[in-house]
C-alpha positions in Angstrom: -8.7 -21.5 9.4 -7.3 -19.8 6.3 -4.0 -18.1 4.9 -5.9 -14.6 5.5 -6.7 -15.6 9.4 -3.2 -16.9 10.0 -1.9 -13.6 8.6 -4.3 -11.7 10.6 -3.3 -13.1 13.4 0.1 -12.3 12.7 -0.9 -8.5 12.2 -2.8 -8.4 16.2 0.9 -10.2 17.5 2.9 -8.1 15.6 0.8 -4.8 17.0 0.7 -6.0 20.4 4.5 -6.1 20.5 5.1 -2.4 18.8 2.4 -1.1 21.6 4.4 -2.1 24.8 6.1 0.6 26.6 8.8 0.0 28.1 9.3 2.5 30.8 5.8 1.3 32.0 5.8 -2.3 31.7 8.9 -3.8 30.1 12.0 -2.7 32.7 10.0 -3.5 35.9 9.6 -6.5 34.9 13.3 -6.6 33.9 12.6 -7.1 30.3 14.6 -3.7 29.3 16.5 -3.6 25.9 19.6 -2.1 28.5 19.5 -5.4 30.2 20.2 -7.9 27.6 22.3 -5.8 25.7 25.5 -7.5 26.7 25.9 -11.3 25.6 23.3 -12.8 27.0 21.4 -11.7 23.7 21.2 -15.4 22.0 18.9 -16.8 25.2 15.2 -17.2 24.3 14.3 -14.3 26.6 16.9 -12.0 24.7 15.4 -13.0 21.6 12.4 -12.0 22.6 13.2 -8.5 23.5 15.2 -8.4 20.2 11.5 -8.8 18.7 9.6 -6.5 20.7 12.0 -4.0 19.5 12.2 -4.7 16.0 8.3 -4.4 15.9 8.6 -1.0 17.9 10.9 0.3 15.2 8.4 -0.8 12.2 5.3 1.0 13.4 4.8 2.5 10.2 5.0 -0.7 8.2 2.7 -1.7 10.8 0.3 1.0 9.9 0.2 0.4 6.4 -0.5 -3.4 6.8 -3.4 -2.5 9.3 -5.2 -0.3 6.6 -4.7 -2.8 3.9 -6.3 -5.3 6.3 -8.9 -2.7 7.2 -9.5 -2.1 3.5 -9.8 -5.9 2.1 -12.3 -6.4 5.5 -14.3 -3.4 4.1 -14.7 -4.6 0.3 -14.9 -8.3 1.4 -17.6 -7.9 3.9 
């Protein structure tokens, strides 16, 4: 395993975190931004939703980094 899988990798986490919605799937499972926004921010789970939401706010980086991928995969082969 390479540098360029590991970062690959990285890309498929980091979109699978900016996809989650959180009407549908976040809240009922009480993993809403509204419920750890008081102190119980520094627990593991609290982190956790920190990071979901920090990817859901850089979609567009996101989307750049997926068509750079997309591009090096189509010249590489």
């Amino acid at each position: 395993m390479g540098l360029w899988t590991l970062l690959e990798g990285f890309l498929l986490l980091a979109n699978a975190l900016a996809i989650l919605n959180e009407d549908r799937f976040l809240a009922p499972r009480g993993w809403g931004f509204q419920d750890f926004s008081g102190g119980r921010t520094k627990s593991f789970k609290g982190q956790l939703i920190g990071l979901i939401y920090a990817t859901q706010y850089l979609r567009v980086p996101l989307i750049l980094l997926n068509s750079i991928c997309i591009f090096v995969k189509l010249v590489s082969g």
